[in-house]
C-alpha positions as CSV (number, residue, x, y, z in Angstrom):
1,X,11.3,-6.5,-0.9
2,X,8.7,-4.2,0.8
3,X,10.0,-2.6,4.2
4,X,8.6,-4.8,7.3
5,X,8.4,-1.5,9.4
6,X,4.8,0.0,9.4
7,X,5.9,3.3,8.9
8,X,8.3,2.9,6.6
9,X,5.8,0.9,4.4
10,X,3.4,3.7,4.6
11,X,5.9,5.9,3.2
12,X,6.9,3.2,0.4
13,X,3.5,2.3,-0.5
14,X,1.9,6.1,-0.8
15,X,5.1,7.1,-3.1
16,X,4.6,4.0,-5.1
17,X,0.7,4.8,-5.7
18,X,1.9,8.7,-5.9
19,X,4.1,8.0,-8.7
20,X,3.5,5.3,-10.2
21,X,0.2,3.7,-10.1
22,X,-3.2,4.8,-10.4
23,X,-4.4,2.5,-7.6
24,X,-4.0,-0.3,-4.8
25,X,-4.7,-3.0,-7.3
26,X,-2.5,-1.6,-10.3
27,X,0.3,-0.9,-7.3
28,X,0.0,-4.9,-6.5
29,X,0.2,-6.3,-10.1
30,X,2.6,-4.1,-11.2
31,X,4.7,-5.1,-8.1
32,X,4.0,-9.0,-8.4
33,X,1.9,-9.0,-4.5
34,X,-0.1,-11.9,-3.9
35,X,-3.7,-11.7,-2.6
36,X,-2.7,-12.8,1.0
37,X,0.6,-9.7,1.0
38,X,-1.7,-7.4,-0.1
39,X,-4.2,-8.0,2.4
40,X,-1.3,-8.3,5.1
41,X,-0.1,-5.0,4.1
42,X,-3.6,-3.2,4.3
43,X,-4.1,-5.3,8.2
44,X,-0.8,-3.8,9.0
45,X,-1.6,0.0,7.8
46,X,-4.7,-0.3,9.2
47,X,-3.2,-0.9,12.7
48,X,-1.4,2.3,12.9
49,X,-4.6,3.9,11.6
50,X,-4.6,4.1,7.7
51,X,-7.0,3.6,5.5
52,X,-6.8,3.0,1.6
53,X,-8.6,5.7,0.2
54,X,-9.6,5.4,-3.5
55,X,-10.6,8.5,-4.5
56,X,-7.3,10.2,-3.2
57,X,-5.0,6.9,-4.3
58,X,-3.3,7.1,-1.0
59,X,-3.5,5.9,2.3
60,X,-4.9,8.2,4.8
């Protein structure tokens, strides 16, 4: 279960890509996310001012 709390899900998700996968999309199969959680995840990063940044494999 990913953590509901934005910040905490920042933390989660850039230590997941960090470690573990080489990008947003490997990150979301490997975890079994859904199209819609994925998106809801970016919409929720976003809000507190992330961005997914490729290049880096974090957001940012």
């Amino acid at each position: 279960m990913l953590p509901q709390d934005p910040a905490m899900l920042l933390s989660y998700i850039n230590t997941q890509l960090r470690d573990n996968y080489d990008s947003l999309d490997a990150l979301t199969d490997g975890l079994d996310i859904s199209k819609e959680e994925k998106n809801a995840i970016i919409d929720k990063l976003t809000a507190i001012g992330y961005v997914y940044n490729a290049e880096s494999n974090q957001f940012k």
